[in-house]
C-alpha positions in Angstrom: -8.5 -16.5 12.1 -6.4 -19.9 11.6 -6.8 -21.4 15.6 -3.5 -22.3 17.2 -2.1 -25.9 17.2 -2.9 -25.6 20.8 -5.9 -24.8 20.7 -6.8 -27.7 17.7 -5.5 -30.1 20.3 -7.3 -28.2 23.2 -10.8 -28.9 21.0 -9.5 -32.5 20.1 -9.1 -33.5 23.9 -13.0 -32.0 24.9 -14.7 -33.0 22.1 -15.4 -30.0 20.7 -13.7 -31.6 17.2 -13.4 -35.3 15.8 -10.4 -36.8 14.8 -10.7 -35.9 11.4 -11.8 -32.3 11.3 -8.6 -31.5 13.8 -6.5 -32.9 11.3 -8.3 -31.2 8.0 -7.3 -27.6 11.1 -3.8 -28.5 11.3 -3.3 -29.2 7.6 -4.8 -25.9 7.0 -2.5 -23.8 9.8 0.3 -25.3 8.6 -0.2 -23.9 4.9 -1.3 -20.7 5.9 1.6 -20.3 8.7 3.7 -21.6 5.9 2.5 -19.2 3.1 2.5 -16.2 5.4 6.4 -17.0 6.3 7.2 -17.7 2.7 5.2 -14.1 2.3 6.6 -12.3 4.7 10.3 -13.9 3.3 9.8 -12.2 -0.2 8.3 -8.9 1.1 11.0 -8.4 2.9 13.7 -9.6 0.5 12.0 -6.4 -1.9 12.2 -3.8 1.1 16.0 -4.7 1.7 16.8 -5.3 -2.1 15.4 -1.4 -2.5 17.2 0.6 0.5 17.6 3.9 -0.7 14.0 3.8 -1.4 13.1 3.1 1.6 15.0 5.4 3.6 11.7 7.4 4.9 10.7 4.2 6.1 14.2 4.1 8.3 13.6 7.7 10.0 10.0 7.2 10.2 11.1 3.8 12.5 13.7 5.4 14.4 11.5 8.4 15.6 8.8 5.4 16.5 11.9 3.9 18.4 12.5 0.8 16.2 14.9 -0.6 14.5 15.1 -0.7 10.4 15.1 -4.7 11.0 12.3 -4.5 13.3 9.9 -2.2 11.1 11.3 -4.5 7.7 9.8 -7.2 9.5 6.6 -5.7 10.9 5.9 -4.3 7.7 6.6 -7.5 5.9 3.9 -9.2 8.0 1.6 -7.0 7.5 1.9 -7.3 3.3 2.1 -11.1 4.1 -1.4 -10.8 5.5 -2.3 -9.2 3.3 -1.3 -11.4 0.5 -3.2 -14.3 2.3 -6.2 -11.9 2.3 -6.4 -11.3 -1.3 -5.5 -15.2 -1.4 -8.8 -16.0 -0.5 
């Protein structure tokens, strides 16, 4: 898991990293934040772009009580990660 900005700074401040390894962190969780954004961007763009195939995917999120928006996005998240998964 990619530690928070926060946290980076949090290790910074104690010691528990050098100058030069939290900046090697935040260069890395600003790609990977990046990437899984851009990710999450496409697979969503491919859900919407095919509606009427997806239509199960629309009652299947209103009997879970969410919105077609909210269950696009969920689910293009989780393809995101796993994009970045395969990634590696």
């Amino acid at each position: 898991m990619i530690p928070t900005i926060e946290d980076i700074l949090e290790g910074l401040l104690d010691g528990t990293y050098l100058l030069d390894k939290a900046v090697r962190m935040v260069e890395q969780h600003i790609e990977t934040v990046g990437l899984r954004d851009h990710f999450a961007g496409l697979a969503m763009q491919a859900m919407t772009s095919e509606f009427d195939r997806v239509k199960s995917l629309v009652r299947e999120s209103d009997r879970q009580g969410h919105s077609f928006a909210t269950e696009t996005a969920i689910q293009s998240y989780v393809l995101a990660d796993a994009m970045l998964r395969v990634r590696k």
